[in-house]
Structure formats: C-alpha cells, structure tokens
N, CA, C and O atoms as a GROMACS GRO file, in nm:
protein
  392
    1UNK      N    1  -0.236   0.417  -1.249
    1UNK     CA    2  -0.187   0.482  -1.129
    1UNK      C    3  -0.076   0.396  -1.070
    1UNK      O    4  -0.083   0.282  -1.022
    2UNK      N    5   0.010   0.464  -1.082
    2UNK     CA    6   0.166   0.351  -0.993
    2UNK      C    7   0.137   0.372  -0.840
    2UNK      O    8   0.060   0.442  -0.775
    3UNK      N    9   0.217   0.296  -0.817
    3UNK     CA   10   0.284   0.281  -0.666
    3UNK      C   11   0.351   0.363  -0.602
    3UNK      O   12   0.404   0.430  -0.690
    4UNK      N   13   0.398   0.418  -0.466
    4UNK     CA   14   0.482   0.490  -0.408
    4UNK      C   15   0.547   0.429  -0.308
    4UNK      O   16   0.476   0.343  -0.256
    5UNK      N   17   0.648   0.437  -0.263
    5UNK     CA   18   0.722   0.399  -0.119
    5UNK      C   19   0.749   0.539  -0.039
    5UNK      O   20   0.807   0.645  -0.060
    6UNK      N   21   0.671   0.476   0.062
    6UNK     CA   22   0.664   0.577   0.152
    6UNK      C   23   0.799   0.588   0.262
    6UNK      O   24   0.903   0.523   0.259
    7UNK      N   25   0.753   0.703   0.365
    7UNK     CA   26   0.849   0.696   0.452
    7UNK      C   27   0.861   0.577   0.543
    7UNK      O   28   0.957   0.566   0.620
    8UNK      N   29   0.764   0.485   0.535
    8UNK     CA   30   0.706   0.433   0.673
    8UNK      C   31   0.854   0.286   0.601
    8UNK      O   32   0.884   0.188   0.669
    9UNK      N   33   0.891   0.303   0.516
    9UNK     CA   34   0.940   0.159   0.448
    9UNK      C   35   1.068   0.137   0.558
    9UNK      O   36   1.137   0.222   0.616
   10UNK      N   37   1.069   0.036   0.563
   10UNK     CA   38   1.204  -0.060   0.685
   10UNK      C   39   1.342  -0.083   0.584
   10UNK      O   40   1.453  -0.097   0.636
   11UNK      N   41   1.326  -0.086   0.463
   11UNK     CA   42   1.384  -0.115   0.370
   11UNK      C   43   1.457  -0.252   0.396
   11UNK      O   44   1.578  -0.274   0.409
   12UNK      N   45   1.338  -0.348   0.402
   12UNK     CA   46   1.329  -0.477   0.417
   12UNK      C   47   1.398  -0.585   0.286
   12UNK      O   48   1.460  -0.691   0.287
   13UNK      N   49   1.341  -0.473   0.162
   13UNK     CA   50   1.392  -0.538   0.043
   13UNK      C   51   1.277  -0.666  -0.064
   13UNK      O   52   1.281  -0.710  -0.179
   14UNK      N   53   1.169  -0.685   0.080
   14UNK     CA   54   1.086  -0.781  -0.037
   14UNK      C   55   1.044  -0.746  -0.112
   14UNK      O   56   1.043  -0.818  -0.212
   15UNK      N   57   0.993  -0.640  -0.117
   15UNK     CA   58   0.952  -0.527  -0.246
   15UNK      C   59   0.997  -0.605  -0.356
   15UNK      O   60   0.931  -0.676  -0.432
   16UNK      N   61   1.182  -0.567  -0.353
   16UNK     CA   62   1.248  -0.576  -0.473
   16UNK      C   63   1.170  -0.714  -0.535
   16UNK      O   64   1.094  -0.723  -0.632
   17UNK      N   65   1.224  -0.828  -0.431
   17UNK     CA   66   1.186  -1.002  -0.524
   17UNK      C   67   1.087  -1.008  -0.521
   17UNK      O   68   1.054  -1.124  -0.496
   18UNK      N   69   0.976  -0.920  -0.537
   18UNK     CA   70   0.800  -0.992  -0.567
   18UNK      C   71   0.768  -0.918  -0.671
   18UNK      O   72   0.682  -0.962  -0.747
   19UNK      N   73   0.847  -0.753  -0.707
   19UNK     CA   74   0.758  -0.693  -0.816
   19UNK      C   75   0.783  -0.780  -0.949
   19UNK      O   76   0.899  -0.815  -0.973
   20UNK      N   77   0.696  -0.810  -1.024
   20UNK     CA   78   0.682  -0.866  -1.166
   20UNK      C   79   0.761  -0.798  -1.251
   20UNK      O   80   0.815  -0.868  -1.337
   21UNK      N   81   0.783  -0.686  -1.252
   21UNK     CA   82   0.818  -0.623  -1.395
   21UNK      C   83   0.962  -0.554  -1.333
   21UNK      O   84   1.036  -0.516  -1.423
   22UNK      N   85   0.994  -0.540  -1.244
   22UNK     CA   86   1.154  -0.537  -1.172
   22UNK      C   87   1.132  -0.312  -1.139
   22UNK      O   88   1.210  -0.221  -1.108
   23UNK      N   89   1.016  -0.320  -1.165
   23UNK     CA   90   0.997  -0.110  -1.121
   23UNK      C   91   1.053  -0.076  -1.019
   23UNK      O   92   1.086   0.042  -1.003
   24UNK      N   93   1.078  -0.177  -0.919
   24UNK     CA   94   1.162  -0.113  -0.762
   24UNK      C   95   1.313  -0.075  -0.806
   24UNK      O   96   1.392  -0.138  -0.876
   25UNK      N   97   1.325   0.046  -0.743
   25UNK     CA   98   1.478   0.044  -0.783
   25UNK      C   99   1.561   0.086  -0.660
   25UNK      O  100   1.483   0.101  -0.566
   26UNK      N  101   1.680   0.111  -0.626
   26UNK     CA  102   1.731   0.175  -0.498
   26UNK      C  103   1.805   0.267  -0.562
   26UNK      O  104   1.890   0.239  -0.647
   27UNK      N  105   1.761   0.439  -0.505
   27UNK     CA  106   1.835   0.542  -0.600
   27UNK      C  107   1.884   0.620  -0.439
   27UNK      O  108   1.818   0.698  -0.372
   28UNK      N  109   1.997   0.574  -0.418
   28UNK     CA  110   2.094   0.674  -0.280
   28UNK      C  111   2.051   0.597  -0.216
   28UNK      O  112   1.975   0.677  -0.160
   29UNK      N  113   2.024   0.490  -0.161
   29UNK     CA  114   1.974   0.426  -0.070
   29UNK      C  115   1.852   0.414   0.000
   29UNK      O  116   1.831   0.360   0.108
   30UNK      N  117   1.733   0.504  -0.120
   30UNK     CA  118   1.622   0.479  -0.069
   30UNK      C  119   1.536   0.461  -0.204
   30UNK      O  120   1.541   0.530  -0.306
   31UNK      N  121   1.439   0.328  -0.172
   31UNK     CA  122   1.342   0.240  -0.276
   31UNK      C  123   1.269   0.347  -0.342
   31UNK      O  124   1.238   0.456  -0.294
   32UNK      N  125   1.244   0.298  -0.465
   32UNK     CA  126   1.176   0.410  -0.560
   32UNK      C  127   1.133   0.330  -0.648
   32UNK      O  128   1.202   0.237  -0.691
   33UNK      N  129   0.970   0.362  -0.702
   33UNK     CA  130   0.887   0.278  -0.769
   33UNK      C  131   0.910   0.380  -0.957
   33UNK      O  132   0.874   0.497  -0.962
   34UNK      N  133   0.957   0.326  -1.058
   34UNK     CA  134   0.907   0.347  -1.148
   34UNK      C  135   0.790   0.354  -1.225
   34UNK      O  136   0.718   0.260  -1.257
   35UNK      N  137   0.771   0.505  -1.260
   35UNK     CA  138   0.599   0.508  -1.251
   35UNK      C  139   0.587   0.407  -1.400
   35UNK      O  140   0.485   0.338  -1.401
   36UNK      N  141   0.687   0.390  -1.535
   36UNK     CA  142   0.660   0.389  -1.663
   36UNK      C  143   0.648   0.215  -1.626
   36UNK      O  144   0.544   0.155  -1.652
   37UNK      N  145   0.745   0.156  -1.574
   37UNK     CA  146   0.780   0.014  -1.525
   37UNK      C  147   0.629  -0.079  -1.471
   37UNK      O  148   0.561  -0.177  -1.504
   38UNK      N  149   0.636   0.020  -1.377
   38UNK     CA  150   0.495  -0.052  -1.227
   38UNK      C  151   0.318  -0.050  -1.352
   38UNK      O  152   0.265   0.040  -1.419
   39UNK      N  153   0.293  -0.157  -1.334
   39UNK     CA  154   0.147  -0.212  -1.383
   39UNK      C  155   0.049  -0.224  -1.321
   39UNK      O  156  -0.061  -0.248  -1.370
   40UNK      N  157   0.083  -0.204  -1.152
   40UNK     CA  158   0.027  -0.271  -1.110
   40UNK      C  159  -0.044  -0.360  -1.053
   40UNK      O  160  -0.132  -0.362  -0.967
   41UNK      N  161   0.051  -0.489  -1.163
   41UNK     CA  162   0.027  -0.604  -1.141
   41UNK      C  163  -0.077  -0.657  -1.208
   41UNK      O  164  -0.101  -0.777  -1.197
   42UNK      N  165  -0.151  -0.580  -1.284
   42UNK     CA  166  -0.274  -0.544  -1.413
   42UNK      C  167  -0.230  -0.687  -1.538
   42UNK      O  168  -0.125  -0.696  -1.602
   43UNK      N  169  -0.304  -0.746  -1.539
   43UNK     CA  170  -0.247  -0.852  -1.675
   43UNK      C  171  -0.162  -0.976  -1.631
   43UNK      O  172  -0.116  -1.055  -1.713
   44UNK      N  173  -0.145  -0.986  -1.504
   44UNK     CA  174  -0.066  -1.074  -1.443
   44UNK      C  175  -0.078  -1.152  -1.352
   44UNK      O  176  -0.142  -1.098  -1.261
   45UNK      N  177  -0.029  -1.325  -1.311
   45UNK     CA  178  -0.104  -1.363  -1.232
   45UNK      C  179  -0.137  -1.351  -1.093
   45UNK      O  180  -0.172  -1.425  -1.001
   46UNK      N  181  -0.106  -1.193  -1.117
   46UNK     CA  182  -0.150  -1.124  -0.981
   46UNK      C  183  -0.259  -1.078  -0.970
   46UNK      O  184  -0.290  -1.015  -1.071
   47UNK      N  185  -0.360  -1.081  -0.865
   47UNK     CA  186  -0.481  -1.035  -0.846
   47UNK      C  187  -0.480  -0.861  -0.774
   47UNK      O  188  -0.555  -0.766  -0.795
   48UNK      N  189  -0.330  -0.878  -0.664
   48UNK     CA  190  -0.348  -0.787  -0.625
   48UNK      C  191  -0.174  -0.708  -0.663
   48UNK      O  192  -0.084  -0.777  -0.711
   49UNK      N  193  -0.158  -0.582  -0.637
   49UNK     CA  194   0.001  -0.532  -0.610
   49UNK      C  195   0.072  -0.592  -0.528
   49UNK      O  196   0.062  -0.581  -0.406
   50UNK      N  197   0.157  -0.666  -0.592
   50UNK     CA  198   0.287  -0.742  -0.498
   50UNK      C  199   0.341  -0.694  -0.418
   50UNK      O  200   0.363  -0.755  -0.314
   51UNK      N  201   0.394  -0.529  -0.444
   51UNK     CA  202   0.460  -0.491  -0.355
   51UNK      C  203   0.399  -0.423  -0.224
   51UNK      O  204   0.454  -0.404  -0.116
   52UNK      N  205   0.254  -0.391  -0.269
   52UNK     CA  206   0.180  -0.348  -0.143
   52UNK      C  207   0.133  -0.495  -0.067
   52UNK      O  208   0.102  -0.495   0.052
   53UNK      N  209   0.133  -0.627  -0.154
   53UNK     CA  210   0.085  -0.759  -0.041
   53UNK      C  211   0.232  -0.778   0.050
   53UNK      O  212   0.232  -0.810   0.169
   54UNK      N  213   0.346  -0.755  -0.025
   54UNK     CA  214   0.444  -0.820   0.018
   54UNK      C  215   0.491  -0.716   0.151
   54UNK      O  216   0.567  -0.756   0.239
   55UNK      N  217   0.428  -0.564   0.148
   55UNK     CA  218   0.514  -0.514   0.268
   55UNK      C  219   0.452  -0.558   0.398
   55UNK      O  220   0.342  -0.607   0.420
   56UNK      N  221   0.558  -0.526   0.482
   56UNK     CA  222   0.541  -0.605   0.638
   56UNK      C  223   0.506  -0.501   0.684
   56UNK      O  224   0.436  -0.532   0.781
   57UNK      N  225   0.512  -0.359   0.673
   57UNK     CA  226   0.435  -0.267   0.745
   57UNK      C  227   0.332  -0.163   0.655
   57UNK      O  228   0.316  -0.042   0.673
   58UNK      N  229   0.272  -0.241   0.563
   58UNK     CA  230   0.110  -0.289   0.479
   58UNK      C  231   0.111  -0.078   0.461
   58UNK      O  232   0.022  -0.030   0.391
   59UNK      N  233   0.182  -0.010   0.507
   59UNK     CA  234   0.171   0.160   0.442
   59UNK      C  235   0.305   0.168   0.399
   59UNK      O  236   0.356   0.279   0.415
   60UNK      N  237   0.386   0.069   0.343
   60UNK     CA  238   0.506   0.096   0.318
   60UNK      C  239   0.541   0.148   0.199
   60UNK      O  240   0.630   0.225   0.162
   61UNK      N  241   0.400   0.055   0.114
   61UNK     CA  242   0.381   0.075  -0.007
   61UNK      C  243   0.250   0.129  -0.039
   61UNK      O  244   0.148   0.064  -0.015
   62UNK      N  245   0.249   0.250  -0.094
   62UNK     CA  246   0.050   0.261  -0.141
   62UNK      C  247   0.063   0.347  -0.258
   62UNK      O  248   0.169   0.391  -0.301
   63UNK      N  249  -0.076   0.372  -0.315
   63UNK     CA  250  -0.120   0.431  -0.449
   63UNK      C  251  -0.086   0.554  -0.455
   63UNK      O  252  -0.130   0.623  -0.363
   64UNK      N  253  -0.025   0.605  -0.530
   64UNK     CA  254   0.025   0.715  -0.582
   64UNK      C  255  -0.079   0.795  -0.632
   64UNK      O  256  -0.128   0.733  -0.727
   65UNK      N  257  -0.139   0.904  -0.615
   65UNK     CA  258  -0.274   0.982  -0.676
   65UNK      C  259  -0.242   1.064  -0.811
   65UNK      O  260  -0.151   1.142  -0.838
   66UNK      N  261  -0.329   1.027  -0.869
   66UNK     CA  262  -0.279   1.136  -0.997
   66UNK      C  263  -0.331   1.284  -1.003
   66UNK      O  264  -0.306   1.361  -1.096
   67UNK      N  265  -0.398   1.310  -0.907
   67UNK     CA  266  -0.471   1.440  -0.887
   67UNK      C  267  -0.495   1.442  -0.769
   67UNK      O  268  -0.537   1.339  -0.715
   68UNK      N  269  -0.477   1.550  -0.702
   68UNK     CA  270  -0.504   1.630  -0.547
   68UNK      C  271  -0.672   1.528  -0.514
   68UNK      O  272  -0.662   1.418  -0.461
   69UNK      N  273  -0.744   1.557  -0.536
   69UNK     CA  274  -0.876   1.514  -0.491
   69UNK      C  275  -0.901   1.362  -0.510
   69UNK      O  276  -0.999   1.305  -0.462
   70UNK      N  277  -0.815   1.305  -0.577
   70UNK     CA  278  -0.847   1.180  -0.586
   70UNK      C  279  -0.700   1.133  -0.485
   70UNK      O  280  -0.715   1.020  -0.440
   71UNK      N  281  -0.614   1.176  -0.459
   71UNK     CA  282  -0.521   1.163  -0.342
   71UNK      C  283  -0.629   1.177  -0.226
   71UNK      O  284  -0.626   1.087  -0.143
   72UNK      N  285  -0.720   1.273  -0.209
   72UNK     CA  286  -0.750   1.320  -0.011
   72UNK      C  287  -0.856   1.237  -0.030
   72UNK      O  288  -0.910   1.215   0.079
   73UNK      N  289  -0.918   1.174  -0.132
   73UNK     CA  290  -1.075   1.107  -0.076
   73UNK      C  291  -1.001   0.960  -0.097
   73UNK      O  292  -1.058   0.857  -0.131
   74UNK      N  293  -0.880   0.973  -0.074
   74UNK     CA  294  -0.832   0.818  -0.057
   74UNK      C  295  -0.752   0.837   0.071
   74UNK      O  296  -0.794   0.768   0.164
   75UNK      N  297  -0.652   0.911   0.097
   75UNK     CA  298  -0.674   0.958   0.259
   75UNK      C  299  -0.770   0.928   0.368
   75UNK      O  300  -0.766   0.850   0.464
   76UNK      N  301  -0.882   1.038   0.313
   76UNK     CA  302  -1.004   1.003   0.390
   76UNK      C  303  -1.094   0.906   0.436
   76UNK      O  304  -1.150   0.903   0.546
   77UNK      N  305  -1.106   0.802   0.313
   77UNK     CA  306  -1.137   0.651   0.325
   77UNK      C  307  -1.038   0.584   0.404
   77UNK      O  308  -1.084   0.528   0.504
   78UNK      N  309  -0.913   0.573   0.384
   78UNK     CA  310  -0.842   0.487   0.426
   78UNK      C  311  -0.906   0.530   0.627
   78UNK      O  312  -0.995   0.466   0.684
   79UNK      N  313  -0.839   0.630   0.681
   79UNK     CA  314  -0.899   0.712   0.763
   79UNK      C  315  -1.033   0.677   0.798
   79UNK      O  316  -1.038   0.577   0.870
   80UNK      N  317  -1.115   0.714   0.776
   80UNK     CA  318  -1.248   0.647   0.818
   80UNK      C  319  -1.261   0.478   0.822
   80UNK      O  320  -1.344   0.415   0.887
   81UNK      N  321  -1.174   0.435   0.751
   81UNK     CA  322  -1.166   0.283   0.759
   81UNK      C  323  -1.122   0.237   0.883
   81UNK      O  324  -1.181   0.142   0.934
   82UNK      N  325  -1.033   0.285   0.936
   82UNK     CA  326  -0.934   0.268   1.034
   82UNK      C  327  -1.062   0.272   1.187
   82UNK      O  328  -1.086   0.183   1.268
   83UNK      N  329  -1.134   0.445   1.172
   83UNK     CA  330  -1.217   0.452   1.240
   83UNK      C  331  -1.335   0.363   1.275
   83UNK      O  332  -1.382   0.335   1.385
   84UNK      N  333  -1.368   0.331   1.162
   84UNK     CA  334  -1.519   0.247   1.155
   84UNK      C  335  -1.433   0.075   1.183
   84UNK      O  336  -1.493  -0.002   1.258
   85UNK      N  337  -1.352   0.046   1.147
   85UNK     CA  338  -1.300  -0.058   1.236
   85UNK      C  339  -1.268  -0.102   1.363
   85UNK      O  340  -1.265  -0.218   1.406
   86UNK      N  341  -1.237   0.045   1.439
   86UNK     CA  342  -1.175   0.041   1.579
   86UNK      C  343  -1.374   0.057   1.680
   86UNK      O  344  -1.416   0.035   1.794
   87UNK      N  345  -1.433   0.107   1.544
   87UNK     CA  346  -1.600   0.092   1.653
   87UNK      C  347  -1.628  -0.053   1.625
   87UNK      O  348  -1.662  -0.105   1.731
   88UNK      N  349  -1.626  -0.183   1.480
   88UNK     CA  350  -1.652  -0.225   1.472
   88UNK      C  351  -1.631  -0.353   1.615
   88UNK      O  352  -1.710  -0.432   1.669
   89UNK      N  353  -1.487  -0.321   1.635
   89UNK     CA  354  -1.421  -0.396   1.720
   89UNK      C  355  -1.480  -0.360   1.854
   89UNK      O  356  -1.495  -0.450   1.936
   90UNK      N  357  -1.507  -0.263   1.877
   90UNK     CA  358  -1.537  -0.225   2.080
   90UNK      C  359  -1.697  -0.303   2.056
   90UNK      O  360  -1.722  -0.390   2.139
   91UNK      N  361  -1.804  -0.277   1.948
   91UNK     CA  362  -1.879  -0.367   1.938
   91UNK      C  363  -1.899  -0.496   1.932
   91UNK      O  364  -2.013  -0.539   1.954
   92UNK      N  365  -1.811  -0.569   1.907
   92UNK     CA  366  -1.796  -0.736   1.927
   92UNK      C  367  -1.727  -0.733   2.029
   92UNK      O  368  -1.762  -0.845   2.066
   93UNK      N  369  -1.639  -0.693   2.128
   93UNK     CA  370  -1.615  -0.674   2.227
   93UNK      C  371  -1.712  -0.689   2.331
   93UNK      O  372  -1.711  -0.780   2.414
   94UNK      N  373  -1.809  -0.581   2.321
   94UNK     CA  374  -1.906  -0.538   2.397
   94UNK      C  375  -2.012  -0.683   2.423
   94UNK      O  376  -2.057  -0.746   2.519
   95UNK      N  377  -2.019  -0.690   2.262
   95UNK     CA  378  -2.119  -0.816   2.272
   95UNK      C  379  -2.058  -0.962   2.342
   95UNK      O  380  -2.114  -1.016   2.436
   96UNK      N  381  -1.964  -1.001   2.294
   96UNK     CA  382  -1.874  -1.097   2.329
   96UNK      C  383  -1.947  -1.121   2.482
   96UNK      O  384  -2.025  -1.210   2.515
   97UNK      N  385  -1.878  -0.982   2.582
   97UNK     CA  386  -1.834  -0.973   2.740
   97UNK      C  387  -1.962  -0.936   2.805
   97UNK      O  388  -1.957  -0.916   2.926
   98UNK      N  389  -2.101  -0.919   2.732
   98UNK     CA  390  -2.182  -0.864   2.768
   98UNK      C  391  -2.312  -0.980   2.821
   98UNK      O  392  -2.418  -0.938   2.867
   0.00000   0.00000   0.00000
C-alpha cells in the first residue's frame, strides 16, 4: 500500500530529502507519491514511513487504501482515535485538578 499527499501538505519539501527510494515527485507544482517507487520504507533502515515521520503537519502524508472499506475503517479509527484521546485527556485533567 503506497503513500498519498494530501491537501493538508505546506509544500515544505522534507518529504522530498527523507524518502529512501526518491517516489516524491513535483508534477505542476504539487507533490505526488509514486505508487511503483514508494516501499514504504519496508526492507530499510527505516522502522517507520519517512515521509509520513518527516511531515510537520503529521496528515500531510498518509496511507493510500487499496479498497473502499479498508480506506473508511481507517478513517474511522484514525477518528475515534482522535476522540478517545480528547476523553483520555479531560480525564487526567480531571484527576490532576481534582
């Protein structure tokens, strides 16, 4: 499964100098991940995707779905993540001030 650049990108450019295998490209002036190029980061002494550690606004870069349903239940997680974080937080809050 490759990578995508989203709308959210600043076109900052670190992308370009961290991917391993050079898949970022600039086509009209906006970043574009080669799906045949991008690995990843799979096999390399990367643990994680460079170009998703390296963006500064962390949705600049994300997973590309290869099928509708495996796109929305990654939506949905991400989404519920967001949620179950913002309770995790009013709870240590709570406890903290309490």
């Amino acid at each position: 499964m490759a990578y995508k650049i989203t709308g959210q990108c600043i076109s900052c450019d670190l992308c370009l100098s961290v991917c391993p295998t050079g898949a970022i490209k600039i086509v009209d002036g906006n970043r574009w991940i080669d799906p045949e190029l991008c690995t990843n980061c799979v096999g390399s002494i990367h643990t994680v995707p460079q170009c998703q550690a390296g963006c500064p606004t962390c949705d600049g870069c994300v997973k590309q779905p290869t099928d509708y349903w495996e796109g929305w239940f990654a939506t949905y997680n991400r989404v519920l993540a967001k949620l179950t974080n913002k309770e995790d937080y009013w709870e240590r809050w709570f406890n903290c001030y309490s």
